[in-house]
C-alpha positions in Angstrom: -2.9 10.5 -39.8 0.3 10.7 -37.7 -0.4 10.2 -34.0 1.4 9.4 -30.7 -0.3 6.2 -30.5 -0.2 4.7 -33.6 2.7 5.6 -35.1 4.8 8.7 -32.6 5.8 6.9 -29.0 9.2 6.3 -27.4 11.5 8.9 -26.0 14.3 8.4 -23.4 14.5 5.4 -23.3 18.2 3.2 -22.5 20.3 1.0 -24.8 18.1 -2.1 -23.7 20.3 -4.4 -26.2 23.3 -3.5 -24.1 21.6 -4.4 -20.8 20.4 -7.5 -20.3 22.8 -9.8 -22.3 26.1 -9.3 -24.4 25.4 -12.1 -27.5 22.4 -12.0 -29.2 23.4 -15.7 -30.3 23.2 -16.2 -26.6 19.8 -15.0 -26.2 17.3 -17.4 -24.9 14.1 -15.2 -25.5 13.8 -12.2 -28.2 11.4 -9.0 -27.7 11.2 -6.6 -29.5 9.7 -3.8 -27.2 8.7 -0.1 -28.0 11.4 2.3 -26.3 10.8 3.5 -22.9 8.1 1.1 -21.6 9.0 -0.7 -19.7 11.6 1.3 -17.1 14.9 0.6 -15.8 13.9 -0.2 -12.7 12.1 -3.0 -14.0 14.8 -4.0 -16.6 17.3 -4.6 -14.3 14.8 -6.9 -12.2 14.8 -8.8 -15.3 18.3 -10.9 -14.1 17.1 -12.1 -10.9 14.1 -14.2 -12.8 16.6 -15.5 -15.3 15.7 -19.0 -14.1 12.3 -18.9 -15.7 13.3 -16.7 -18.2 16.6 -17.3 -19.4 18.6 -14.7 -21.2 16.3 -12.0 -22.7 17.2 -10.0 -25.5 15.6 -6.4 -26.0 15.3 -5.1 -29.3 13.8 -1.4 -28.7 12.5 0.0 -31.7 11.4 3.8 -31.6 7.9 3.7 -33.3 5.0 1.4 -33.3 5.1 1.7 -36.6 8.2 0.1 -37.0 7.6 -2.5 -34.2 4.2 -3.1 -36.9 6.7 -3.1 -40.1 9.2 -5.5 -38.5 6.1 -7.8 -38.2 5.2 -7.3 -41.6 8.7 -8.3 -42.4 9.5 -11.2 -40.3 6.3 -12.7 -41.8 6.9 -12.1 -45.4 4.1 -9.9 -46.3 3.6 -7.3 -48.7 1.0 -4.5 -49.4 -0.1 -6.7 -52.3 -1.0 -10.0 -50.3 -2.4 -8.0 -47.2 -6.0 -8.1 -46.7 -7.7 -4.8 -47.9 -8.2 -3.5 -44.1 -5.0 -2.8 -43.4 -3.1 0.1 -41.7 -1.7 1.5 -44.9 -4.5 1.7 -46.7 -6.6 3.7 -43.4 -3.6 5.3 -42.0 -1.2 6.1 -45.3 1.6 3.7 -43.8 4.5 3.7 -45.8 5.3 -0.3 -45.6 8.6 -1.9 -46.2 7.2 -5.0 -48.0 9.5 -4.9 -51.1 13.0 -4.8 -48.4 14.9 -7.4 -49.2 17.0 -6.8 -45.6 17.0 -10.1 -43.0 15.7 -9.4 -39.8 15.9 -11.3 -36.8 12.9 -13.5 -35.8 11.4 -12.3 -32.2 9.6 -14.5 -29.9 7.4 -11.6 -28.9 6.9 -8.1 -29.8 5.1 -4.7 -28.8 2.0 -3.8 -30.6 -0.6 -1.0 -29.8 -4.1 -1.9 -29.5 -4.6 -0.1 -32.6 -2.5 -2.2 -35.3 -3.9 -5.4 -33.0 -6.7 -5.9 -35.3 -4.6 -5.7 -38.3 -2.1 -7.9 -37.1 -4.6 -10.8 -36.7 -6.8 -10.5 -39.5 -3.4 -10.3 -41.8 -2.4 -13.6 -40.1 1.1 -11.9 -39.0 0.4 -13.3 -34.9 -0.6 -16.4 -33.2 -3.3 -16.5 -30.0 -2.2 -16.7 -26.6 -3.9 -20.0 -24.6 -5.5 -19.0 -22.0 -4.6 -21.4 -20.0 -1.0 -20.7 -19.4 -1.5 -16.8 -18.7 -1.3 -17.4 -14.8 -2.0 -13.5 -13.8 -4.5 -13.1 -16.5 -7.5 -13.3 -13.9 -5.4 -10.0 -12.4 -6.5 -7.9 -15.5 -9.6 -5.8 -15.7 -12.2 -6.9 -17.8 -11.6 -3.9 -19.8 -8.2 -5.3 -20.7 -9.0 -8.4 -21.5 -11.6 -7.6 -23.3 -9.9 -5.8 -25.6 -7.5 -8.2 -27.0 -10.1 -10.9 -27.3 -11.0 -11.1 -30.7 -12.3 -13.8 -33.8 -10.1 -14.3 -36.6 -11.4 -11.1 -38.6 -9.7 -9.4 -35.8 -13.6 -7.9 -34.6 -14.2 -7.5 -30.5 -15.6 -10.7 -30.1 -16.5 -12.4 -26.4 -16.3 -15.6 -27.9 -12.9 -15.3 -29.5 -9.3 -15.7 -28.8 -6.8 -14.3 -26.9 -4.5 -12.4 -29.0 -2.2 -10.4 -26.6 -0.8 -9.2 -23.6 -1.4 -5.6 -22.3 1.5 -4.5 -20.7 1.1 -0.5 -20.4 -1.9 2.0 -21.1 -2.6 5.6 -20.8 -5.5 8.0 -22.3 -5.6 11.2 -23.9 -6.0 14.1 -21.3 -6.0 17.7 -21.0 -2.7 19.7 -19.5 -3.1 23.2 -19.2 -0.9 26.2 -16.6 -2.5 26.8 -13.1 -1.4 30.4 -13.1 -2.7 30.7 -16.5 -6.1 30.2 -15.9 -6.0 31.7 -12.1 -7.6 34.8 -13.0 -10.5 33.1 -14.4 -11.3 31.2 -11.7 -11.9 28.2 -13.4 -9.9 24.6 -14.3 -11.1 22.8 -16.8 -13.0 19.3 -16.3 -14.6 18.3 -19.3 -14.2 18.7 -23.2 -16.8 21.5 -22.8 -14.7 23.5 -21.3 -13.0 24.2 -24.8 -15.9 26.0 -25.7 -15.2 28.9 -23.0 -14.7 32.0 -25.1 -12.2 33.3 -22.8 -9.6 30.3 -24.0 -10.1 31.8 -27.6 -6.8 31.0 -29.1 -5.2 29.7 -25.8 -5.2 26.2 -26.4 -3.7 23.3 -28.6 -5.4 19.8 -30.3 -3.7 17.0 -31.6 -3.8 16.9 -35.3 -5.6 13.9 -35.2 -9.5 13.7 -37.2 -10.3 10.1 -34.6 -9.0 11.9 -31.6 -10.5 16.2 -32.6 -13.8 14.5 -33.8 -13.9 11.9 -31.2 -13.8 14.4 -28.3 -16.5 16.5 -29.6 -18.2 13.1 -29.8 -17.6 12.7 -26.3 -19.0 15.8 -25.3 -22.4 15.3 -27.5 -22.9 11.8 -25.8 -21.7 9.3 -28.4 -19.3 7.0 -28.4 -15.6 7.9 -30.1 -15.9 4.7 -32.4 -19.4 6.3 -34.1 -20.5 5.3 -37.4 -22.5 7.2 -40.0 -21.1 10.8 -38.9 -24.1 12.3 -41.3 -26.9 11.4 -38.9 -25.5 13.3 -36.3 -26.8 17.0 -37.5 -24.9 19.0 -34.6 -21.3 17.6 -34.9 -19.9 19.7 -37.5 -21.1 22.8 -36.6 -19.5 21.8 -33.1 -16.5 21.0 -34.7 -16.7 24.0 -36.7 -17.1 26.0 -33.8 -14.2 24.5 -32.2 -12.0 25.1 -34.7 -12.4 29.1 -34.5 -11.8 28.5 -31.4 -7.9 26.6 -31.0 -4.8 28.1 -31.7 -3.2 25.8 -33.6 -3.1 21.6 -34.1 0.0 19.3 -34.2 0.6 16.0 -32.5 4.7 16.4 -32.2 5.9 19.8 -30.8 2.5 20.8 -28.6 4.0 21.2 -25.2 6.4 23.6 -25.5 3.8 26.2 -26.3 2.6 25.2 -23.5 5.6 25.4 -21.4 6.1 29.1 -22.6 3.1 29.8 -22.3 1.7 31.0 -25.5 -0.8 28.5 -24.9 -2.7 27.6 -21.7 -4.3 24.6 -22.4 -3.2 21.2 -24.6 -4.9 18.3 -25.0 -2.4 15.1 -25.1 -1.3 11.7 -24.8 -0.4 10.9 -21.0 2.8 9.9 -22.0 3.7 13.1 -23.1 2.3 15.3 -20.5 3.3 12.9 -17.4 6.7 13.8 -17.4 5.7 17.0 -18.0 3.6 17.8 -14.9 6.5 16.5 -13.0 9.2 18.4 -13.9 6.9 21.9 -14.5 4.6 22.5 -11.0 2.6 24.9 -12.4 1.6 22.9 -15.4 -1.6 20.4 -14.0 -3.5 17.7 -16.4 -7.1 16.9 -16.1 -8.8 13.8 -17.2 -12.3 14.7 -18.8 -15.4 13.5 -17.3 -17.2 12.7 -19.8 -14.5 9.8 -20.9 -11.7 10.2 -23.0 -10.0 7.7 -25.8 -7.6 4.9 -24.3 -4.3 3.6 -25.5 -2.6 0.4 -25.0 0.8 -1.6 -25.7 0.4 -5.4 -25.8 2.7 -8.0 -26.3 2.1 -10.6 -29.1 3.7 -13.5 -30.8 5.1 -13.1 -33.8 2.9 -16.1 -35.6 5.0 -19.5 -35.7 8.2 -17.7 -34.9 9.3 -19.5 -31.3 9.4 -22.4 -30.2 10.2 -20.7 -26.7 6.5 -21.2 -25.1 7.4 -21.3 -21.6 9.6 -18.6 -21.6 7.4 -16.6 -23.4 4.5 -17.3 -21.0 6.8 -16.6 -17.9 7.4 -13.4 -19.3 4.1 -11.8 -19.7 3.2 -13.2 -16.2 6.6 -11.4 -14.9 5.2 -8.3 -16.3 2.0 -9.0 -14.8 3.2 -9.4 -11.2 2.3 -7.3 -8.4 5.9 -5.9 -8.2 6.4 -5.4 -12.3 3.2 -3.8 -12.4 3.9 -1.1 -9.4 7.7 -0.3 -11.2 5.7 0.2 -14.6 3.2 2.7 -13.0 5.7 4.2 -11.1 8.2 4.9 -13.3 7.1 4.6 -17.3 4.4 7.4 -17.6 2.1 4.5 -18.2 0.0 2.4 -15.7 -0.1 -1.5 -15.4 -3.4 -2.9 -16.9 -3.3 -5.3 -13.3 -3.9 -1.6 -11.7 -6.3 0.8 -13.6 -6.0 3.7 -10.7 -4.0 6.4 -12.5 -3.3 8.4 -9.5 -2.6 5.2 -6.8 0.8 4.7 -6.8 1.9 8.3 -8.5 0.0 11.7 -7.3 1.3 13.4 -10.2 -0.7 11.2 -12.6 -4.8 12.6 -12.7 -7.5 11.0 -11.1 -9.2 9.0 -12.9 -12.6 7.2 -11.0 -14.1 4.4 -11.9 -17.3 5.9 -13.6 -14.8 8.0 -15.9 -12.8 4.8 -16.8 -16.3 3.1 -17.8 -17.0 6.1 -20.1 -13.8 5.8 -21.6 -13.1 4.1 -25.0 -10.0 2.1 -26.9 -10.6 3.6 -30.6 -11.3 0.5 -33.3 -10.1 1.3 -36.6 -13.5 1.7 -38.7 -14.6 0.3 -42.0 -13.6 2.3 -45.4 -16.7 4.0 -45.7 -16.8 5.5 -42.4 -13.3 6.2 -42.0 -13.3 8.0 -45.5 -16.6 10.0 -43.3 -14.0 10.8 -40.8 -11.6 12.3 -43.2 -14.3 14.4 -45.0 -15.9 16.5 -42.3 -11.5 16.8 -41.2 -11.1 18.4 -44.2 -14.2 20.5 -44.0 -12.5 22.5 -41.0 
């Protein structure tokens, strides 16, 4: 179940090791950050606070999978003394538990929201206190609600604070202006991918939580729905959709669409951002009936640093108003302190208020209803 999200990410980004110190022996704090995002722009701020924060040491890794593994690693687990909910047994992770290879402990690292739940249940992070996140009262609710959560690792408004959301984005649809011109219509909602006269136009991702999820969307449930059987119209929705999209892949989607032998595809936003900027007659939509939410988060590696203030002064640097503009601006994600896609960057989509509500951070789901997902997926 490769995807973007949990396991793809991270392209152009800079040799962040080279940039901000010259010894790691030197380095006063250690983070191991997904590449590209956080931007230069921001990086280069990173000097100027060096009195709170010392000498900071990026380690960009490629993947959130591997930011995941190096957790795994730096806290001695292996697939044998990991709780049974665990990424590689929902998502077919291949887990580097038996590498004997030293790695360097981090004081914090990137994690999408996705693995968050693992990461906590598993034991492999320590909570945040409350207390010393200065900006936290900056975040939306949305934000911090996701990363509160009881030991187990469920949503919980009672539980801890687990992380830092640094960056999010959503899946959207990009399709070409002069495409669909002559048809006198732009798409607005997953509906629209119904129209018979995009027969064969258009691209999904090859993903059964993001495919199903959508169609979800579009019949009124919620993207995280159990018990897939009671809903009687969803696979012949599905079905229907299927006959309907060219092809499916969640790595080499948009040059099709640049070519145009496809005129729609739907996306991550960090994909299709810098696309929409560089191509002006490629536009992106996000759909109104809500779409699935991402999210990178920092976390702290669990009794790994004795670095607490430094650590604290660095997700409220991230968090300030300044950080927050630079990361909106320039890393094809938006600041959770600002949850205005198209406010500081008219290339990004609109996304109101009433769509944001609608839309949804997907939970990993128990066995039984993840082994649901991965029937009617196979059905198609």
């Amino acid at each position: 179940m490769l995807s973007r999200r949990l396991f793809l990410l991270g392209s152009g980004g800079v040799a962040l090791s080279s940039v901000l110190s010259g010894c790691e022996s030197a380095s006063d704090l250690s983070i191991a950050i997904l590449e590209g995002s956080l931007p230069n722009q921001l990086i280069t701020n990173i000097k100027q606070e060096s009195a709170k924060l010392g000498i900071v040491k990026l380690k960009p890794e490629s993947t959130l999978e591997k930011l995941y593994q190096s957790l795994l690693t730096q806290q001695e687990k292996t697939i044998n003394n990991l709780n049974n909910n665990s990424p590689e047994s929902t998502l077919q992770l291949s887990i580097i538990g038996n590498n004997q290879t030293k790695i360097k402990k981090q004081d914090l690292t990137t994690l999408g929201n996705y693995w968050l739940p693992f990461a906590v249940e598993n034991e492999l992070i320590d909570p945040l206190d409350l207390k010393i996140l200065e900006n936290w009262s900056k975040l939306s609710p949305l934000f911090q609600k996701l990363v509160t959560r009881n030991n187990q690792g469920k949503l919980d408004n009672q539980g801890q604070i687990w992380g830092a959301p640094y960056r999010w984005g959503c899946t959207m649809i990009a399709y070409r202006e002069d495409k669909l011109q002559n048809l006198g219509w732009q798409p607005q909602d997953w509906e629209d991918l119904w129209k018979p006269e995009i027969k064969h136009r258009f691209s999904l991702l090859n993903q059964p939580r993001e495919v199903i999820g959508l169609v979800l969307k579009k019949l009124g449930y919620s993207y995280n729905t159990k018990n897939l059987k009671q809903i009687t119209n969803l696979l012949p929705e599905l079905k229907t959709l299927n006959q309907q999209v060219k092809f499916y892949d969640s790595r080499n989607y948009l040059q099709p669409l640049i070519l145009g032998d496809t005129w729609l595809a739907v996306g991550w936003s960090t994909d299709i951002i810098p696309l929409i900027e560089r191509y002006h007659n490629i536009k992106a939509v996000i759909p109104l009936s809500g779409t699935s939410l991402w999210a990178d988060i920092w976390v702290k590696p669990r009794n790994q640093s004795s670095e607490l203030e430094k650590i604290y002064n660095w997700i409220d640097f991230c968090w300030q108003s300044k950080s927050a503009r630079q990361i909106s601006l320039f890393s094809s994600g938006i600041s959770p302190v600002e949850t205005n896609f198209s406010e500081n960057n008219r290339q990004i989509p609109f996304m109101s208020p009433e769509v944001l509500a609608k839309s949804e951070f997907i939970e990993p789901l128990e066995s039984q209803f993840f082994a649901e997902y991965e029937q009617i997926w196979t059905q198609l």
